[in-house]
LOFI-51615 format. One record per residue (C-alpha): residue in three letters; x, y, z. Coordinates in steps of 0.05 Angstrom, whole numbers, plus 32768, in hexadecimal, padded with zeros to 4 digits. Layout:
alaXYZ ...
END
This chain:
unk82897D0F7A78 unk828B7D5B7A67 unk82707D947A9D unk82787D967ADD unk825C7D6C7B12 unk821E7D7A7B30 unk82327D7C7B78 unk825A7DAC7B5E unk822E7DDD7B43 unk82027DDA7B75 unk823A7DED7BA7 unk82557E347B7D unk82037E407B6E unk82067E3B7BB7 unk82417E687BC3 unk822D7E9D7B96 unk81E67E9F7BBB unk82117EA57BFB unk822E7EDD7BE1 unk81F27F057BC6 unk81D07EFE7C06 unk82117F147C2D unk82167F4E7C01 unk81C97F5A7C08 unk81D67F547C55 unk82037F867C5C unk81EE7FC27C2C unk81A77FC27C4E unk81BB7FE07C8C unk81E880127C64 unk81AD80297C42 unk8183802B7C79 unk81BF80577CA4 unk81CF80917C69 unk818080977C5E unk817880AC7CAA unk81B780D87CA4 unk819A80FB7C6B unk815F81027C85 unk817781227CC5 unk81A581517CA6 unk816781657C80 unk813F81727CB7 unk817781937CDB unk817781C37CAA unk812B81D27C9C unk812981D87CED unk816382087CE4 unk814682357CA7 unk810282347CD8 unk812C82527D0A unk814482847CE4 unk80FE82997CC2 unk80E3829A7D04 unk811282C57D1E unk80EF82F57CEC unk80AD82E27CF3 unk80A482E07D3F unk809F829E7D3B unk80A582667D79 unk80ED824A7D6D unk80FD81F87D61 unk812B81E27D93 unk816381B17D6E unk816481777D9C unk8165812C7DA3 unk811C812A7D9B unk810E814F7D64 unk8152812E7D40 unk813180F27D46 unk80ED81037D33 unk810E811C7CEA unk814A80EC7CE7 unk810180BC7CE3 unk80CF80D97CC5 unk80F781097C9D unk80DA81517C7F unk809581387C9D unk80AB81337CD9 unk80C1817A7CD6 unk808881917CBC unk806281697CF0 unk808D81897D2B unk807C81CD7D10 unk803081BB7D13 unk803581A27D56 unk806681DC7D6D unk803282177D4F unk7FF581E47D77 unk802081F17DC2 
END
């Protein structure tokens, strides 16, 4: 007989699908981790360029905190822009 047996494709068919999904597995949370970091260092630094504009434009200051970290680590620039709507509402 020539080829390979089938038990025996079905077992590296198997192993290679193993694989992918292990693969799969792990670069998901990876992906999900540097997009937050991005998008906190983004906000971090709109928040921060507010700051200084404000400092100008008698504006009310945004506090750099855990809360507002979080809120653009999440939602990203629209978060910032969302805690500058609700910061010029107070």
């Amino acid at each position: 007989m020539f080829g390979a047996d089938l038990g025996m494709v079905l077992v590296y068919s198997a192993l290679i699908m193993l694989a992918f999904m292990l693969i799969w597995i792990l670069l998901v949370p990876f992906k999900l981790f540097n997009k937050i970091l991005i998008n906190t260092a983004l906000g971090i630094v709109c928040i921060f360029v507010y700051n200084l504009i404000a400092g100008f434009a008698k504006f009310d200051f945004i506090g750099i905190n855990e809360l507002t970290g979080l809120i653009v680590a999440v939602l990203g620039v629209p978060g910032f822009i969302a805690i500058v709507i609700i910061k010029a509402l107070i």
